[in-house]
C-alpha positions as CSV (number, residue, x, y, z in Angstrom):
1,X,2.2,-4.5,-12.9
2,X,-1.1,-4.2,-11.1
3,X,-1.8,-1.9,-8.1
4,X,-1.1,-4.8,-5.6
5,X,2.3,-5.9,-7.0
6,X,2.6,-2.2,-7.0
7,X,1.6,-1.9,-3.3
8,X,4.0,-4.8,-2.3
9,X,6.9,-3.7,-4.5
10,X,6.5,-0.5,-2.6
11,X,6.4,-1.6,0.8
12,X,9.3,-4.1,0.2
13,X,11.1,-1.4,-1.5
14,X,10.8,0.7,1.5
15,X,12.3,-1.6,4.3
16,X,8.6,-1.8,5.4
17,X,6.0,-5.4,7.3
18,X,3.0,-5.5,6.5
19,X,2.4,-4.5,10.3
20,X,4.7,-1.4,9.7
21,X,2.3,0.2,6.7
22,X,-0.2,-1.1,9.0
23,X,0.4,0.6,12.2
24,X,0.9,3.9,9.9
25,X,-2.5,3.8,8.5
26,X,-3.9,2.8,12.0
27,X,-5.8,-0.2,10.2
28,X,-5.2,-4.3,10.4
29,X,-2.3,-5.9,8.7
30,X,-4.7,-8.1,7.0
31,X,-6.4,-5.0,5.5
32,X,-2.7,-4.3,3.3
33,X,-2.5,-8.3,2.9
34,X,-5.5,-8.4,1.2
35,X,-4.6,-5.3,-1.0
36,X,-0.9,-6.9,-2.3
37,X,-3.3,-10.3,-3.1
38,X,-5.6,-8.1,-5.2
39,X,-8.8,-9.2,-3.1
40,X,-9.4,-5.4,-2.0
41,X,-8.2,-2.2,-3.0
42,X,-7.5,0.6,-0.6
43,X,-9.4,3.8,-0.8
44,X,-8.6,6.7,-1.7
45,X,-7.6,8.0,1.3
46,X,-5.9,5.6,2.5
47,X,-3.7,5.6,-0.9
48,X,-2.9,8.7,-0.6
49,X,-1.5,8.5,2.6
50,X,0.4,5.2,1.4
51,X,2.0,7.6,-1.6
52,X,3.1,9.7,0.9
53,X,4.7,6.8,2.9
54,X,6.1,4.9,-0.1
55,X,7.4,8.8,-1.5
56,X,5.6,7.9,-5.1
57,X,3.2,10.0,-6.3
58,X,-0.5,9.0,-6.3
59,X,-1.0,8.6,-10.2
60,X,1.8,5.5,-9.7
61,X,-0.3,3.2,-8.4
62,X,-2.8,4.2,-11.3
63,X,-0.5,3.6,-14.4
């Protein structure tokens, strides 16, 4: 499993829309659309701060 199925398991797993993570991150919901279709990643920042929303530690999404 790649880091977007990752990112969308994640976010499904957690009750979350793509507009919830969104709104959390205070970025578009396209911007976490195009990361679970693998056309962008997010950065580093902005993955840690999704670790700490999805309660998985960072090194997850690089596994």
């Amino acid at each position: 499993m790649g880091m977007s199925e990752k990112l969308k398991y994640q976010r499904k797993k957690n009750g979350l829309s793509q507009g919830d993570v969104a709104k959390k991150l205070n970025i578009t919901r396209q911007a976490i659309s195009q990361w679970e279709r693998g056309e962008s990643r997010p950065d580093l920042e902005n993955l840690h701060l999704i670790s700490g929303i999805y309660h998985v530690d960072l090194s997850y999404f690089f596994g």
